[in-house]
N, C-alpha and C positions, 0 to 999 in steps of 0.2 A: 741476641736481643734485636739488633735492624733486623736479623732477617726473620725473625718473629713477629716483628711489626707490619714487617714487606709483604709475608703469606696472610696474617689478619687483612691488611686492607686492602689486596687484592680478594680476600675472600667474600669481606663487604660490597667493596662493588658489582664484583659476582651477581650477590642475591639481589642487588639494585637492579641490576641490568634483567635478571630472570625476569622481575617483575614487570617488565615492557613487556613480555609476552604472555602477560597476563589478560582477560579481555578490557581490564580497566588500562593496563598497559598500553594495548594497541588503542585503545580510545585516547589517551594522552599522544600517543604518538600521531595520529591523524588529526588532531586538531590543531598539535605545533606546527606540523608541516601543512597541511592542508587545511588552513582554518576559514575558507571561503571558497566560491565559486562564480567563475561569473557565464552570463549566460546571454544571447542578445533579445533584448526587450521584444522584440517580436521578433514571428520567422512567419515564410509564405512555403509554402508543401504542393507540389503535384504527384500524386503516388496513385498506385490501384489493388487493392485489396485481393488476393485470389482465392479462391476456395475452391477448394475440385474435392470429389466425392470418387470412390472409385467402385461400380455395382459389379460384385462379380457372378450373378445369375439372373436370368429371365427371370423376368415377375417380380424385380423387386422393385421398390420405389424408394425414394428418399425425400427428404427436404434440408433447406439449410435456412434459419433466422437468425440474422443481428440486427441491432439495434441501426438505426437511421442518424446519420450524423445532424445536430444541428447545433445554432450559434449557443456557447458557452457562458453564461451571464453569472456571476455572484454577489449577491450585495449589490446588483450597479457596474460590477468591475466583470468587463469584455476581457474573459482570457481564451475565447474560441471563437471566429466567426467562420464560417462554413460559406464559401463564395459559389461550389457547385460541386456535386455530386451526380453520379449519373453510372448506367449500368448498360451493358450492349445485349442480356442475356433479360427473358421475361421473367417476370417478377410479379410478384403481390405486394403493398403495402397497406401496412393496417396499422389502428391503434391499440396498445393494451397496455397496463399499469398505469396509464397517464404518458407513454413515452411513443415514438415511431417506429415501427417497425420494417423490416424488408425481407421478403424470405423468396426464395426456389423452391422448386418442384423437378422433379424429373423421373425416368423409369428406362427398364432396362439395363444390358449389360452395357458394363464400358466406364471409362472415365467421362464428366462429366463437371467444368468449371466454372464458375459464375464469377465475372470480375465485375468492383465496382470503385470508380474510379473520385479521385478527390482533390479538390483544391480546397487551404482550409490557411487560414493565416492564425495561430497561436501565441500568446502574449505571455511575459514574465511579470509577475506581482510578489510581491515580499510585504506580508504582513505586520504595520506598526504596531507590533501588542506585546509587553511584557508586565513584568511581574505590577508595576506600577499601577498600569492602566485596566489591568483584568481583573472582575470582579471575583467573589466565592461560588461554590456550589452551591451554595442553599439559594443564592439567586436564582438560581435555575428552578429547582423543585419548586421555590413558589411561586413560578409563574407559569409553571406549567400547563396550567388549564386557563390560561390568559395569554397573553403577549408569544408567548412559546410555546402554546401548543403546536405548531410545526413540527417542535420538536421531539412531541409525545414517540412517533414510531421508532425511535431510535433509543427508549429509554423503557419503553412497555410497549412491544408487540406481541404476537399470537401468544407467545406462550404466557405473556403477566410479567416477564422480569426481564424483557431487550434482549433477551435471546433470539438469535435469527435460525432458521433451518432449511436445509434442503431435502425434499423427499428421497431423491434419489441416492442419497447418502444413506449408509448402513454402518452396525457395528457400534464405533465411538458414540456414547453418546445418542445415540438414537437418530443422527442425523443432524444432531445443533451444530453449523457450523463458528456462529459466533454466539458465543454462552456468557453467563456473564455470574453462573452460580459456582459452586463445590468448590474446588482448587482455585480456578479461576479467581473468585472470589475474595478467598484469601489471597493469593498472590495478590490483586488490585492493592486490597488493606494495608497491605504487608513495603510493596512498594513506596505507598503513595504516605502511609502512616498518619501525621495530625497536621499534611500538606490541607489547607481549604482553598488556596487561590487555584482558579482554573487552567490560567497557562502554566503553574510551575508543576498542576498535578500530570496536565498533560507531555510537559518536558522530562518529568520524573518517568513515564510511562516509556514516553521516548527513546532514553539513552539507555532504560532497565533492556529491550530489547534489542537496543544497535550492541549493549555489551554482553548479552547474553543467548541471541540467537543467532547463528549462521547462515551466511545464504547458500542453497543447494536449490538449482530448477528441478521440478515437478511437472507441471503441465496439466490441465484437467481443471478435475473440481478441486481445490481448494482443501488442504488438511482441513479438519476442524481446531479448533484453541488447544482442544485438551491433544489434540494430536499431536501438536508442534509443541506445545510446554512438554512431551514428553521424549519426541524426538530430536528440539533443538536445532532443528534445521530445514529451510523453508523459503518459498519463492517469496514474490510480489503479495500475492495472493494470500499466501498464509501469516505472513507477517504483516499482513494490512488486517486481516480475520483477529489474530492476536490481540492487533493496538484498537480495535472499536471493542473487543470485548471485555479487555480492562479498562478501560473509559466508560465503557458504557457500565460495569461492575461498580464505580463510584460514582455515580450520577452524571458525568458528561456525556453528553449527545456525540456521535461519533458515527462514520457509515462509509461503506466504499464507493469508491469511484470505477469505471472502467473505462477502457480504451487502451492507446500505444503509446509507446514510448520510440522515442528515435536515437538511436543511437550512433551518433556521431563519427565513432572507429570507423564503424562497420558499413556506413552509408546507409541504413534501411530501419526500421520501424518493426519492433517488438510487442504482440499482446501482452498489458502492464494494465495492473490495481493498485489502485493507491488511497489514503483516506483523507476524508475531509472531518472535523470535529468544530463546533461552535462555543465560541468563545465568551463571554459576556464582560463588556466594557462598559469603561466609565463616557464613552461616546457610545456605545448604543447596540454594540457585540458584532460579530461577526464569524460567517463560514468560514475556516481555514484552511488548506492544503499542509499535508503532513506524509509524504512521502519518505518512507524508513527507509527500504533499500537503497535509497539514492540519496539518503544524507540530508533531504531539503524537509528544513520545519520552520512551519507558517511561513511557506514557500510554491506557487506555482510558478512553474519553467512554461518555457515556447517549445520544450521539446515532447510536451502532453500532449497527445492528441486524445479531447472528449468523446464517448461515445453513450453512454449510462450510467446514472445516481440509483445505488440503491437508496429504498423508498422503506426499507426496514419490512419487509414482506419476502418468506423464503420462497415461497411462488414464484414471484420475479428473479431473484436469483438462479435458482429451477431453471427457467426459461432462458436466463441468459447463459450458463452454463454449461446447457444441455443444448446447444445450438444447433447438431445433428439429428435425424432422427429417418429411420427405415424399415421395411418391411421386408419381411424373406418366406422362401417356401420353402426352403430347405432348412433345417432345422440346423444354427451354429455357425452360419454362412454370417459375415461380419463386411461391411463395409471398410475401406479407407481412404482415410481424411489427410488432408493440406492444406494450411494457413497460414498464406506469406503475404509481405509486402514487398510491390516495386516503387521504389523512391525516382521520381525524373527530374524532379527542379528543388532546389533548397534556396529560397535568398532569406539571409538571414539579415537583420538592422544593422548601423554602424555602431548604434547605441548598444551599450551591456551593463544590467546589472548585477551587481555583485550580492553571493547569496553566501553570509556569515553562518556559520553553526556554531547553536546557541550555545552561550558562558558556561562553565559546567569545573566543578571544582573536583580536586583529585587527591587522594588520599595517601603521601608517601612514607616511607618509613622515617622517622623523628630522628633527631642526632644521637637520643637516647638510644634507640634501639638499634641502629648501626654501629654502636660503640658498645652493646651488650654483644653483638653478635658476634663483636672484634675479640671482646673478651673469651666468650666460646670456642673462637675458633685459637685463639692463643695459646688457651688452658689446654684443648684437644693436643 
């Protein structure tokens, strides 16, 4: 009899413990242990961007464009001021989408690098918005063509339904990288269910992706939605694609961010996307910062470095994505590309604030069901 007791509730805990490796498991398990962040209020950066191109025949030509860094402003709230920028290689600067741009030129064979170089000081904000203070969606929709129309291209672009696309994308989907129909769609509903407040549809959207998709680097253009709902696994980039186009599937306004990220281990600065969605409060609403892969919601860090907002236009994405571009005479000759950062100064504030990840309740097995299981395994 004890030792039929002994193997029951060693068995029950068993199935307790499997369930930590469950994704809602591992979600429980990092919010016990790891249920905040702190980060300091501001940081100052001297770093240089490099980009080298590498032609391997006469006659070919290249260009390389990215965006133009400048001061980071939301609502009022300075999370990037841009002190100096500067570049030792000739350049072009131009305007297009409403944003700055900066590009190279060059030809012939050989490597070919263009550095440009930056001082930029980055601030830490953590969003006062919860269930309390955040209004419904239908605020949204009916101010759409009033007060929020800002917010129209992030809820109806080119295609009629906040779908965004990239030409140069084939296959999935025809190129939609953030869709917001078919599957999609349903997953939104499905998630978010007869949720109407805006922060909890967006925390619901949230934690559905931190416990249901994995991170694997990719590099490039960006899975599309329906790419990553199928593969499950996915950078910055896809999983920022994901979370605007289930938000944007239920009416919130949603849209990526680009630039870097610094990472701390490693000393040096990462190309990083991340999203921002807008809120509507009972003071007056506001843009959010909602970075998935790194856990921070209605949260910007000092370790963001700004660089371009999408504008809800795949054209502009197009452009920011496709930042290479060259010419060949020989037919299948292919360029190669490099894009790192050197990090030279970091001073970071004395001051830190601390970045909590939001409440989130967890579903375990009842004393019922740990006492049937005992049973089960007793009778076995």
């Amino acid at each position: 009899m004890g030792a039929g007791k002994a193997v029951a509730g060693i068995a029950a805990i068993l199935v307790v413990a499997s369930l930590l490796f469950t994704p809602v498991g591992h979600s429980f398990l990092d919010y016990v242990f790891d249920p905040s962040a702190k980060y300091p209020e501001n940081a100052q950066y001297t770093m240089d961007r490099n980009i080298s191109v590498t032609l391997p025949n006469e006659g070919m030509t290249y260009s390389v464009t990215i965006p133009k860094a400048t001061d980071y402003v939301v609502d009022g709230i300075t999370l990037q001021k841009v002190n100096s920028q500067s570049s030792v290689n000739n350049h072009q600067e131009f305007s297009e989408y409403g944003i700055d741009w900066i590009r190279w030129n060059g030809t012939g064979v050989g490597t070919y690098t263009s550095t440009i170089s930056y001082d930029v000081e980055c601030y830490t904000h953590v969003w006062d918005i919860d269930k309390s203070n955040s209004l419904n969606v239908d605020y949204i929709q009916q101010n759409l063509n009033g007060s929020l129309s800002s917010m129209k291209p992030y809820l109806i672009s080119e295609s009629g339904d906040g779908s965004e696309w990239i030409p140069a994308v084939s296959g999935w989907n025809k190129g939609y990288v953030i869709y917001t129909g078919g599957e999609i769609k349903e997953l939104a509903d499905k998630i978010v269910g007869d949720e109407t407040n805006v922060y909890m549809i967006l925390k619901l959207i949230y934690e559905w992706i931190d416990d249901n998709i994995s991170y694997k680097e990719y590099g490039g253009i960006p899975q599309t939605a329906l790419q990553l709902l199928n593969s499950k696994r996915g950078d910055c980039d896809d999983q920022s694609v994901l979370f605007c186009s289930l938000a944007r599937a239920v009416g919130v306004p949603a849209w990526l961010e680009m630039g870097a990220l610094y990472n701390t281990s490693k000393g040096t600065w990462i190309n990083h996307v991340w999203a921002q969605a807008y809120i509507p409060t009972t003071e007056g609403g506001s843009k959010v910062t909602i970075d998935v892969v790194n856990d921070n919601f209605l949260a910007h860090t000092s370790r963001l470095f700004h660089l371009a907002t999408d504008i809800g236009d795949g054209d502009f994405l197009n452009m920011y994505y496709n930042m290479y571009h060259y010419t060949y005479k020989i037919q299948g000759s292919k360029i190669t590309t490099s894009d790192s950062y050197n990090t030279h100064d970091v001073n970071d504030s004395n001051n830190t604030l601390t970045i909590s990840k939001p409440s989130r309740g967890f579903d375990f097995p009842s004393f019922f069901s740990i006492s049937y299981i005992q049973k089960l395994t007793a009778s076995a």
